[in-house]
C-alpha positions as CSV (number, residue, x, y, z in Angstrom):
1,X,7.0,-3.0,42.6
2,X,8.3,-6.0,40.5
3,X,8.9,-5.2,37.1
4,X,8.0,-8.7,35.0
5,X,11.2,-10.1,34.2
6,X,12.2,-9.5,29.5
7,X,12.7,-12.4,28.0
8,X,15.9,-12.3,25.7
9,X,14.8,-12.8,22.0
10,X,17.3,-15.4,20.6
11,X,17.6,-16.6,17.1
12,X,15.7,-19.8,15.5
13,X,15.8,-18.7,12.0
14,X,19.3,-20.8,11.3
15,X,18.0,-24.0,12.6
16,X,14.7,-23.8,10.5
17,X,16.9,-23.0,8.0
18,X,19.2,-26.1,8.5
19,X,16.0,-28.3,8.6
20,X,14.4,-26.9,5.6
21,X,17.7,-27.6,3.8
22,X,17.8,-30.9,4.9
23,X,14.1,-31.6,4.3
24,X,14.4,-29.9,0.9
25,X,17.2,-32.2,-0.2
26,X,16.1,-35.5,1.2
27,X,13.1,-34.7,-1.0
28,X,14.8,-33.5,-4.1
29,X,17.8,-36.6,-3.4
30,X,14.7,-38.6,-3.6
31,X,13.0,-37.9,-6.7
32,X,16.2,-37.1,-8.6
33,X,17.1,-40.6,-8.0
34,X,13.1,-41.9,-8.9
35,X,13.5,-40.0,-12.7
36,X,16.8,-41.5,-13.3
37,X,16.5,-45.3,-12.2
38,X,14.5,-47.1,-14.3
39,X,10.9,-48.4,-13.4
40,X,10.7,-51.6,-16.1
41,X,13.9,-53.2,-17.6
42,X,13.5,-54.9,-21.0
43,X,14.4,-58.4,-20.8
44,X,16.1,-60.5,-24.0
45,X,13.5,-62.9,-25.7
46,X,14.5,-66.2,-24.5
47,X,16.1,-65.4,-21.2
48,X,15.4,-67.3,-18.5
49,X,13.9,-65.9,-15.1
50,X,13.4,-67.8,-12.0
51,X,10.6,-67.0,-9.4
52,X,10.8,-69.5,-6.8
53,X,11.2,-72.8,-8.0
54,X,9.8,-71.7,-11.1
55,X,11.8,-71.0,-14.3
56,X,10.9,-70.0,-17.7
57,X,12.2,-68.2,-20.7
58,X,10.8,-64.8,-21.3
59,X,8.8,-64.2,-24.5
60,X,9.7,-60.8,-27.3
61,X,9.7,-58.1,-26.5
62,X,8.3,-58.1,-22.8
63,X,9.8,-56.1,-19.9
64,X,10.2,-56.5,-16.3
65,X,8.1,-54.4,-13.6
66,X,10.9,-53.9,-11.3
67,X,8.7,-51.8,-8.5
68,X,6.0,-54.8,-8.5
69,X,8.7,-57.5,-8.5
70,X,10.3,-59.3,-5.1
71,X,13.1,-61.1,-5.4
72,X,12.2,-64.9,-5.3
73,X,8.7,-63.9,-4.8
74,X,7.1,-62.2,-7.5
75,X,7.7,-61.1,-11.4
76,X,5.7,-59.2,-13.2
77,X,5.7,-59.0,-17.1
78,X,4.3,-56.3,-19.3
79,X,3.7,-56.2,-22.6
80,X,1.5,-53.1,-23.8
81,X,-1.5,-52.9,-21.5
82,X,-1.0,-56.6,-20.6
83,X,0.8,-57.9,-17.7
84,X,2.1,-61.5,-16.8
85,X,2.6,-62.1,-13.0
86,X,4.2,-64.9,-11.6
87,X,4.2,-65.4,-7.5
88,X,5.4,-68.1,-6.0
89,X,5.2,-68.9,-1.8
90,X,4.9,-71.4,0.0
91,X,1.8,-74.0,0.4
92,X,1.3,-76.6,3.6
93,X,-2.9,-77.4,2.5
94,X,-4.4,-79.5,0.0
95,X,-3.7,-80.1,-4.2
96,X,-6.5,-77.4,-4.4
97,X,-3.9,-74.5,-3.2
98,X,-5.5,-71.0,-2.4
99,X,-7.9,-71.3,-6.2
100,X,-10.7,-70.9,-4.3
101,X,-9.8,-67.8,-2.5
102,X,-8.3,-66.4,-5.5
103,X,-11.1,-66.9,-7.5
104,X,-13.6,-65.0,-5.0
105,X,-11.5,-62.7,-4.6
106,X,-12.2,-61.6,-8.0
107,X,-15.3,-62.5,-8.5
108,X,-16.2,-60.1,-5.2
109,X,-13.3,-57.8,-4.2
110,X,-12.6,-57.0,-8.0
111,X,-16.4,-57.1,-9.8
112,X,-14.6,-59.5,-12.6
113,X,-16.4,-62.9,-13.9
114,X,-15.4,-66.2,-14.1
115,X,-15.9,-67.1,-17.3
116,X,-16.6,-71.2,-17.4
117,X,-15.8,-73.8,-14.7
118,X,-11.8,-74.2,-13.7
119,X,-10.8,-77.1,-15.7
120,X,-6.8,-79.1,-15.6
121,X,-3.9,-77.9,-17.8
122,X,-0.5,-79.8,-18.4
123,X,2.3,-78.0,-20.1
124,X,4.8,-79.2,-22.0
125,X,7.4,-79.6,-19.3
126,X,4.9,-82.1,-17.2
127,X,3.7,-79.1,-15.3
128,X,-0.1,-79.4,-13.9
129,X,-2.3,-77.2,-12.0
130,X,-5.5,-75.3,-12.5
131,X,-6.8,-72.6,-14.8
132,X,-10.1,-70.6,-15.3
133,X,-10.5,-67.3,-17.4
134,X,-12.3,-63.8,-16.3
135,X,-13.4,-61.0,-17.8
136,X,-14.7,-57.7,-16.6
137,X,-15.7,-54.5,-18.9
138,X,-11.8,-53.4,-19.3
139,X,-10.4,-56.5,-18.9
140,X,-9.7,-59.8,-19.0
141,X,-7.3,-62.6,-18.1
142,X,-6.3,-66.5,-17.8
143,X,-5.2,-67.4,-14.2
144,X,-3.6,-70.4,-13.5
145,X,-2.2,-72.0,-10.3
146,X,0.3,-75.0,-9.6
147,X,0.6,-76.9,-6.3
148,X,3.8,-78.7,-5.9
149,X,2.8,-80.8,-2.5
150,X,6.4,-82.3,-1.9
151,X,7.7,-79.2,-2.0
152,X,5.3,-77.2,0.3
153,X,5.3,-74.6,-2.8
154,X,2.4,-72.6,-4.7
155,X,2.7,-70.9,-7.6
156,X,0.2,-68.9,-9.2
157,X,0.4,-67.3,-12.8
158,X,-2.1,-64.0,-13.5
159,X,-2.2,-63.2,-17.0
160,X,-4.3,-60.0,-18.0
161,X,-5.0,-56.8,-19.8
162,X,-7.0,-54.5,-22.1
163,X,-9.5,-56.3,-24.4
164,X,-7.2,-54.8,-27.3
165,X,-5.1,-57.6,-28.6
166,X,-5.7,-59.6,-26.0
167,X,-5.5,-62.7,-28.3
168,X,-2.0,-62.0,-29.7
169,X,-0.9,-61.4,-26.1
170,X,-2.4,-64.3,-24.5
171,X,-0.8,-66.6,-27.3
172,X,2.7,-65.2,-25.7
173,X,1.3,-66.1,-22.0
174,X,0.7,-69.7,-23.2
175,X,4.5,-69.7,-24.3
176,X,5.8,-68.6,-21.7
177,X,3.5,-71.0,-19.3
178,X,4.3,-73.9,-21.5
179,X,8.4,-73.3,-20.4
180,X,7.6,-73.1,-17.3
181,X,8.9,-76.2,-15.1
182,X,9.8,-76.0,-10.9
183,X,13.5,-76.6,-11.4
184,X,14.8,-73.4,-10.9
185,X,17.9,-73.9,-8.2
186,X,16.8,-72.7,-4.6
């Protein structure tokens, strides 16, 4: 008779070892490195940012959102519990932009109301779009869009935060919107 052939036990315990290792200190290179970078970076009052072809100077005492901003694509602002996103991207329809969209989009996706009709607004640099306000019961926010048609660009401006001096916040928003112009160098 044919004795069943013994398999040779050989040894896997370094190799797990060497994966766990490496495993281990991806994982810990990883969130060493997310404690000790910075998630927001104070910005000087009165610097100027550019978003696109957007540029403004930044109001006191705000800071910058560096996870939720993209290089020539998005900023965002925060102040407290407020926040001030700019996006910029570019537009080939109508004057009217994406304000439609935007506004269901809140009014359905997100359970917040439009508060009035969406009405014109020029700031002080010549720059016109749209605006409308919304509210919802731990929020609420201005949003304002500008289409710039010759140069195939949107640019949409989301203010909002907790009701708790949303006023004094708000005022800082308009400052910053008022700056605003579509010069910024490409």
């Amino acid at each position: 008779m044919l004795e069943p052939s013994r398999r040779i036990p050989y040894r896997s315990w370094p190799g797990a070892l060497a994966v766990l290792t490496a495993i281990a200190g991806y994982v810990g290179g990883l969130t060493f490195w997310d404690r000790h970078e910075p998630g927001s970076r104070p910005l000087p009052a009165g610097q100027t940012v550019s978003v696109g072809p957007v540029r403004f100077p930044v109001a006191n005492g705000w800071h910058m959102d560096v996870s939720r901003s993209r290089a020539g694509q998005s900023l965002m602002l925060f102040k407290g519990g407020h926040k001030f996103l700019v996006t910029a991207a570019a537009w080939n329809g109508g004057a009217a932009g994406p304000l439609v969209r935007q506004r269901r989009l809140m009014e359905r996706g997100q359970g917040l109301r439009v508060d009035g009709e969406v009405s014109n607004f020029i700031n002080d640099w010549g720059l016109q779009g749209q605006t409308f306000a919304y509210y919802g019961p731990k929020l609420a926010g201005r949003f304002w869009q500008v289409v710039d048609l010759p140069r195939r660009s949107v640019v949409q401006i989301d203010f909002y935060g907790a009701n708790d001096g949303l006023s004094e916040a708000l005022g800082e928003a308009r400052e910053m919107l008022d700056a605003m112009d579509l010069e910024a160098p490409a």
